[in-house]
C-alpha positions as CSV (number, residue, x, y, z in Angstrom):
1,X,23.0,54.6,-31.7
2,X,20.2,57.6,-33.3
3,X,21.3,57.7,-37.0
4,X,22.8,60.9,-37.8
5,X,20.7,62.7,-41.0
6,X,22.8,62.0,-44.3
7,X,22.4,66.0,-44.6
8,X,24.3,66.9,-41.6
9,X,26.9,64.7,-42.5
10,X,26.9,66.5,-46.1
11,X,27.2,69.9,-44.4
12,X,30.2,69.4,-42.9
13,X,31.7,68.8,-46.1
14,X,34.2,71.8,-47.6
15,X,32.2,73.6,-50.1
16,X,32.9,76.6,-52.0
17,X,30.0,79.6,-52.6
18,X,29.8,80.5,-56.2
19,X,31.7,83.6,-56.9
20,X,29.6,85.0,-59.3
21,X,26.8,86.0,-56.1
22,X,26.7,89.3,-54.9
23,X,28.3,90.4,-51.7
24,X,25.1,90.1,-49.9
25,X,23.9,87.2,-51.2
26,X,27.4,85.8,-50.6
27,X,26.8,87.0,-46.7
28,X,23.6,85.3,-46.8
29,X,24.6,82.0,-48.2
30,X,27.5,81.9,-45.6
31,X,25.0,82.6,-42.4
32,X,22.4,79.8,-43.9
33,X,25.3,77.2,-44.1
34,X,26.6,78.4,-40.7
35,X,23.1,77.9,-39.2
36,X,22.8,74.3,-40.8
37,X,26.2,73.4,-39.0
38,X,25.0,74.2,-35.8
39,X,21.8,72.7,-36.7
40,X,23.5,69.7,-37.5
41,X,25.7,69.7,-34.2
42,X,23.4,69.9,-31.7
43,X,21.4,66.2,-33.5
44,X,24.9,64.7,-33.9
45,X,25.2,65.7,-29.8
46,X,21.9,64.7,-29.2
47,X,22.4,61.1,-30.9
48,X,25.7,60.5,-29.2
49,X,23.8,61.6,-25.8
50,X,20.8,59.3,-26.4
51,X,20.9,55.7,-25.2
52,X,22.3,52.6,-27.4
53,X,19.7,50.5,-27.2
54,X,16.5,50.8,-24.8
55,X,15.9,47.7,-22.7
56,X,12.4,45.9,-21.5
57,X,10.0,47.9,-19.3
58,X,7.9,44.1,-19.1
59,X,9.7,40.8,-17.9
60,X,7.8,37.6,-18.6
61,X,9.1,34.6,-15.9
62,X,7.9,31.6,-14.7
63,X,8.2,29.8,-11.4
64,X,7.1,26.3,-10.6
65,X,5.8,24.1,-7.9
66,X,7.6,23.1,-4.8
67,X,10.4,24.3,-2.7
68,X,13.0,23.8,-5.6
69,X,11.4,27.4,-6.8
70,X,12.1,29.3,-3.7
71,X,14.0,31.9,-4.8
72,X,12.0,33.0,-7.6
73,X,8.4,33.0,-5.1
74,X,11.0,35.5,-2.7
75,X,11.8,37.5,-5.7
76,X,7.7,38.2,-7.0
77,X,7.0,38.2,-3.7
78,X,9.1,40.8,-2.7
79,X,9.5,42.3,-5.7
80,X,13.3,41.8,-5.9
81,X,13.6,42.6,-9.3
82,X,11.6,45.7,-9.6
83,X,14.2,47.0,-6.8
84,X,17.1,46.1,-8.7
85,X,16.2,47.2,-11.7
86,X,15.2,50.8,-10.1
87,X,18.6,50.7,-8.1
88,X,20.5,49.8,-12.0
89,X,18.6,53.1,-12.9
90,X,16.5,50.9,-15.4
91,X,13.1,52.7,-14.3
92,X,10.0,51.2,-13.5
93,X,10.1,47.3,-14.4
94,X,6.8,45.4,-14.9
95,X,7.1,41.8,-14.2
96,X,4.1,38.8,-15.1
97,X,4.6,35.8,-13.4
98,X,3.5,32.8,-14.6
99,X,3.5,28.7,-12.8
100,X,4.2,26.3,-15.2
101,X,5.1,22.8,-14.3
102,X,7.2,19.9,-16.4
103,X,10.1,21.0,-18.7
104,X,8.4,20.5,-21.9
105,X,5.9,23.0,-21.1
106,X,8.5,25.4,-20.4
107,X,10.4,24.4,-23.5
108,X,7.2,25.5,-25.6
109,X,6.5,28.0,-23.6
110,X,10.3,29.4,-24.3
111,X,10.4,28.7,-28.2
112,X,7.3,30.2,-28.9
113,X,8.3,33.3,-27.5
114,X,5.6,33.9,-24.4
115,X,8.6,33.8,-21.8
116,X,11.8,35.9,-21.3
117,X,13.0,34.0,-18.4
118,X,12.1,30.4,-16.7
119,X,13.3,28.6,-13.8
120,X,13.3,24.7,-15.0
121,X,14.6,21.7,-14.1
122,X,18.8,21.1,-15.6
123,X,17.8,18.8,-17.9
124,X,15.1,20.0,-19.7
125,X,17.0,23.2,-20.0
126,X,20.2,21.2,-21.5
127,X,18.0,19.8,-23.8
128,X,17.1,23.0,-25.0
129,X,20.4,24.3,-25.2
130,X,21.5,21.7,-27.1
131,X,18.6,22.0,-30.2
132,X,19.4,25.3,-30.3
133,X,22.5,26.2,-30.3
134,X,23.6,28.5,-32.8
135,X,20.1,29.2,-34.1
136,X,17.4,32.1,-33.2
137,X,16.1,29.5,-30.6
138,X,19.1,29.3,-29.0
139,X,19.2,29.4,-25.3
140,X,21.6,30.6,-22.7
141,X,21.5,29.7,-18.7
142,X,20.9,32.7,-16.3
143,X,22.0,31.3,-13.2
144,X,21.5,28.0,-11.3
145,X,18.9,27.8,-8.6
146,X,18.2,24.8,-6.1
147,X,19.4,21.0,-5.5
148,X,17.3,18.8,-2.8
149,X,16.8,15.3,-2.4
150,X,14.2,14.4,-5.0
151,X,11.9,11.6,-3.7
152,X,10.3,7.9,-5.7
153,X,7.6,7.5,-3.5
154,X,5.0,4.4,-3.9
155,X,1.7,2.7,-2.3
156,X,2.6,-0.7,-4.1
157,X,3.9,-2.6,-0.9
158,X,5.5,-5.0,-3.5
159,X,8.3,-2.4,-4.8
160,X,11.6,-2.4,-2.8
161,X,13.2,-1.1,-5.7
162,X,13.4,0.1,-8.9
163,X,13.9,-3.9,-10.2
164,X,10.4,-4.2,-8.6
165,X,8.4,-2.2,-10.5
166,X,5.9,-3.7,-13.6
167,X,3.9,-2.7,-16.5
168,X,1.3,-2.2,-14.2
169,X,2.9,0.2,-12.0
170,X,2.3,4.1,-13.0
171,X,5.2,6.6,-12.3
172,X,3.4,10.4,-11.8
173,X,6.2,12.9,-13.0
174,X,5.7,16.2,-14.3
175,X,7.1,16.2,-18.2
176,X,8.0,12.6,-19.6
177,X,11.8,11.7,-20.7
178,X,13.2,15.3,-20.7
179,X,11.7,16.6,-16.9
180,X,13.9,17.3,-14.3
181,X,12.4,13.3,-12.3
182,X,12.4,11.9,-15.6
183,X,16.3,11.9,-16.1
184,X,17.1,11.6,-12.7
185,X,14.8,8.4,-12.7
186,X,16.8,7.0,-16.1
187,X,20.4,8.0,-14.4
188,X,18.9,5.9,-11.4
189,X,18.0,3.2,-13.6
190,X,21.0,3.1,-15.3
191,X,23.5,3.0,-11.6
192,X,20.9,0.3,-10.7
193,X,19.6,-1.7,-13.6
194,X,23.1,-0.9,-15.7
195,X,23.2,0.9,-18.2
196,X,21.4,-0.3,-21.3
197,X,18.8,-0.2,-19.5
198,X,18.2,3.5,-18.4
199,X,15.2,4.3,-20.3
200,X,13.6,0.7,-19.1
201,X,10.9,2.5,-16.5
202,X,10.2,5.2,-19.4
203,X,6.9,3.3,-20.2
204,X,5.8,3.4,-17.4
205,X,6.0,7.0,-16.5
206,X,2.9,9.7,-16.7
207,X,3.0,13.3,-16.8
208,X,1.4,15.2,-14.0
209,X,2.1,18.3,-12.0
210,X,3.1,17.4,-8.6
211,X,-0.4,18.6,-7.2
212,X,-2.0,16.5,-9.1
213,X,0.0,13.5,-8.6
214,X,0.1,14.3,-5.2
215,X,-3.7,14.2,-5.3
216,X,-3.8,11.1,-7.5
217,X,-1.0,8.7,-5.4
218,X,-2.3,9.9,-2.0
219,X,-6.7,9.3,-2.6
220,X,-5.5,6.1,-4.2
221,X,-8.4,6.0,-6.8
222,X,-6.5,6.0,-9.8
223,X,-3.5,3.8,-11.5
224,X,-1.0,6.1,-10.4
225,X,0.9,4.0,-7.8
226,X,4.2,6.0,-8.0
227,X,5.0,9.9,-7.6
228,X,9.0,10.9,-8.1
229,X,8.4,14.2,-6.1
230,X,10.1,17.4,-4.6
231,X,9.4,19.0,-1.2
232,X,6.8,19.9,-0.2
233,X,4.8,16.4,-2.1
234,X,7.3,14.4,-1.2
235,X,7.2,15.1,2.4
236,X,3.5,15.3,2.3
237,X,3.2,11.9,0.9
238,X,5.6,10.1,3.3
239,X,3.4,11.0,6.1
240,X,0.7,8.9,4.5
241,X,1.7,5.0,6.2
242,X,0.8,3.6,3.1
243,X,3.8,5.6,1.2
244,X,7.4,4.5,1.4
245,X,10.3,5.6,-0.2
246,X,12.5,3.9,-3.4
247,X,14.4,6.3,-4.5
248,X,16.5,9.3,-3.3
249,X,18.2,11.3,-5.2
250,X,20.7,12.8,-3.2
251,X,21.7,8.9,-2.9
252,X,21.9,8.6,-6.7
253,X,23.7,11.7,-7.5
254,X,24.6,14.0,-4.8
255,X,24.0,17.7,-3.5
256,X,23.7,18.7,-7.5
257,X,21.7,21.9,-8.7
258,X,18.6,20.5,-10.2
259,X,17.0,23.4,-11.0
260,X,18.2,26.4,-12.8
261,X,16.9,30.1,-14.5
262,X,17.4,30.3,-18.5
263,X,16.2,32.5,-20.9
264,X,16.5,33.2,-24.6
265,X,20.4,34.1,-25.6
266,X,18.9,37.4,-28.1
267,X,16.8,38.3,-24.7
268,X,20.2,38.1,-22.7
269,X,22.1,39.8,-24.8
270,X,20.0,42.3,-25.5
271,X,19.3,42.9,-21.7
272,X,22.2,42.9,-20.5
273,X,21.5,45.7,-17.3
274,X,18.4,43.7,-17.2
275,X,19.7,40.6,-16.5
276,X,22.4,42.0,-14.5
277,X,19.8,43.1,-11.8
278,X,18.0,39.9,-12.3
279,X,21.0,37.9,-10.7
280,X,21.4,40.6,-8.6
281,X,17.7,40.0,-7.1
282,X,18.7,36.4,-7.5
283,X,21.3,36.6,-4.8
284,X,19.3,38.4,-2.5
285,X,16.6,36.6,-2.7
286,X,19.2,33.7,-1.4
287,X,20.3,35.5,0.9
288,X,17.0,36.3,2.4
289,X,16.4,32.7,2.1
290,X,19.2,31.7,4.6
291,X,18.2,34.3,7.0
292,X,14.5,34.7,7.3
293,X,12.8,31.2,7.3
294,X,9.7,32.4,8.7
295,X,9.2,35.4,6.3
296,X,10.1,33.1,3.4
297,X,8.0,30.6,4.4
298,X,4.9,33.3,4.2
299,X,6.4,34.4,0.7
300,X,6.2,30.4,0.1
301,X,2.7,30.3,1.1
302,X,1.7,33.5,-1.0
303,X,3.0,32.6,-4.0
304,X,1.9,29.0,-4.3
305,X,-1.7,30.7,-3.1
306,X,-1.4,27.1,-0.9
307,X,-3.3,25.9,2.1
308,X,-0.5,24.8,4.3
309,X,0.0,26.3,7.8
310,X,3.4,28.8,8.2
311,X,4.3,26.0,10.5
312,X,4.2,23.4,7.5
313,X,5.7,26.0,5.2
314,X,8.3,27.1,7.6
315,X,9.1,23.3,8.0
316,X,9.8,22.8,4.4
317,X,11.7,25.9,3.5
318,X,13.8,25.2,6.4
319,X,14.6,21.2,5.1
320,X,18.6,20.5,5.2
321,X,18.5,18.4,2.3
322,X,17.6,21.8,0.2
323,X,19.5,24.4,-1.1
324,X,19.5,27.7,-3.1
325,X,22.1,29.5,-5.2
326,X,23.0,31.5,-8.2
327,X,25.8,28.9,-8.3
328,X,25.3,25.7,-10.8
329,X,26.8,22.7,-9.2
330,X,27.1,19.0,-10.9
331,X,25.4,20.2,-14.4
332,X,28.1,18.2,-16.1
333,X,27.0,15.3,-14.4
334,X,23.5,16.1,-16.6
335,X,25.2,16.8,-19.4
336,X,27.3,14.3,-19.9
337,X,24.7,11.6,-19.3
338,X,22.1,13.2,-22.0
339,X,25.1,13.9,-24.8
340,X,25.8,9.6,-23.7
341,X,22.3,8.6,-24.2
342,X,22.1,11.1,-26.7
343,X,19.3,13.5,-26.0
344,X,22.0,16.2,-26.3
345,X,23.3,16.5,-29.7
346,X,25.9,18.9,-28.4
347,X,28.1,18.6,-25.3
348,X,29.6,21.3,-23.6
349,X,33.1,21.3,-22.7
350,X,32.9,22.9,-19.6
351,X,29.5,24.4,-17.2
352,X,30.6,27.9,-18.1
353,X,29.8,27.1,-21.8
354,X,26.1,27.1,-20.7
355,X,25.3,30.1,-18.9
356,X,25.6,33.8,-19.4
357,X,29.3,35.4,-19.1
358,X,28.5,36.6,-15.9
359,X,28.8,33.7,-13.9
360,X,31.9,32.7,-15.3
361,X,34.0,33.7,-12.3
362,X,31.8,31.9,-9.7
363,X,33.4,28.3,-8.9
364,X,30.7,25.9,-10.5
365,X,31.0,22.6,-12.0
């Protein structure tokens, strides 16, 4: 609240004109300290008028590759936010969208303050969480965001299965040990290799973006010979007769969220409005999802500046494997493997613990 001026507070304080003034200057005295009260009561009005706290006028967020980002290419797109905001009685909200790909770069990205809010993959969000909890870098989740059937795909004709891959083999992901592909390739590992040995492909792993790996598995003139993708590069790449699938995810852990929005806990809380009509914009943007394919897969199109056809786009927006909500499902199931393996030096009792209060009432897990 606008700090009242020690002076006015003074003013209102019982004081007593000295007696030995004239009648006049008694008069005078009294109408100058009358004058000062009402002074002094219209700024005290004025700073219990005037707003608590302003909130942003700029939002800083990033979206990623692939369908697993849908909701957040509807909401620039469309401009979901900006609406929200306006309807909130916020004003005019700038937003600046960024595409980052692989959780470590968001992680950096996040801690060194050049983002406000981030769509990432669950794990390397935990991970985050975790290191800073109860410190400035402390984050907080926003809301969840997408689950589909994550795709090992590989041109070596030798692997059947994860057993069958060598130190010669190269696995394209987009961040290394904390990515969203990374940890679902170690929980794979560990249900099929046992346990000890869920970090035993980790070697053999390289960072990419899945355009690039994409590019690199599919022209076959590099060493990449594996890409654990996401629609649309997974579906791209099983068209190619020399892919074949090793890996599903859905198999491996079920319909879970994989992705989710986080931000920065001080940016949440002292947002709050703002972050209201984010998940607001969230929702519809979800809701638009589920009941314009064809506009969405334009928005889809748009956003990734891509060259597919709206035939290709509307094909992989409208994949049943895929699906979007403000809703985290199965982030236990993350976080309970990363405390075990202990990437996570902090485990959360219970999915709530790890997003903003405002999703408490929804019926995740």
């Amino acid at each position: 609240m606008t700090d009242i001026p020690n002076n006015c507070l003074r003013s209102f304080r019982a004081r007593r004109l000295p007696r030995r003034l004239d009648v006049d200057a008694r008069h005078k005295a009294g109408r100058d300290a009358i004058a000062r009260l009402v002074i002094c009561a219209g700024a005290i009005v004025l700073a219990l008028a005037a707003p608590a706290r302003a909130e942003v006028t700029e939002v800083r967020l990033s979206k990623g590759y692939g369908v697993l980002y849908l909701p957040l290419m509807v909401m620039e797109q469309r401009k979901l936010l900006e609406k929200k905001a306006a309807e909130a009685g916020l004003g005019e909200i700038r937003t600046i969208w960024y595409l980052f790909d692989g959780g470590n770069i968001i992680n950096d990205a996040m801690l060194a303050g050049s983002l406000d809010i981030a769509g990432t993959g669950a794990p390397g969000f935990l991970a985050l969480w975790s290191k800073g909890k109860g410190s400035r870098a402390e984050v907080v989740g926003v809301s969840g965001m997408s689950g589909t059937s994550l795709s090992l795909n590989t041109t070596n004709p030798n692997v059947k299965t994860l057993a069958d891959f060598t130190p010669k083999d190269k696995i394209a992901l987009p961040g290394i040990k904390t990515s969203l592909a990374a940890v679902v390739l170690q929980m794979a590992a560990a249900k099929e290799l046992g346990k000890d040995k869920y970090n035993s492909l980790d070697a053999m792993t390289v960072g990419l973006p899945h355009p690039e790996a994409y590019t690199a598995l599919t022209s076959g003139k590099t060493d990449i010979t594996a890409h654990f993708a996401s629609p649309p590069y997974s579906t791209m790449e099983l068209r190619d007769k020399r892919v074949h699938r090793v890996v599903n995810s859905i198999q491996t852990l079920g319909p879970i969220t994989l992705d989710v929005v986080f931000a920065p806990k001080r940016f949440v809380d002292a947002n709050p409005k703002t972050m209201a009509a984010f998940l607001a914009a969230f929702d519809e943007a979800c809701d638009i999802i589920a009941k314009d394919k064809p506009g969405v897969a334009k928005d889809f199109i748009a956003s990734l500046k891509t060259k597919l056809s709206e035939q290709e786009a509307l094909e992989i927006v409208s994949d049943a494997d895929t699906t979007f909500s403000a809703t985290p499902t199965g982030i236990m199931q993350f976080a309970n493997f990363m405390a075990d393996t202990g990437v996570m030096k902090q485990r959360p009792e219970k999915w709530s613990d790890l997003f903003m209060p405002a999703l408490a009432g929804r019926p995740g897990s």
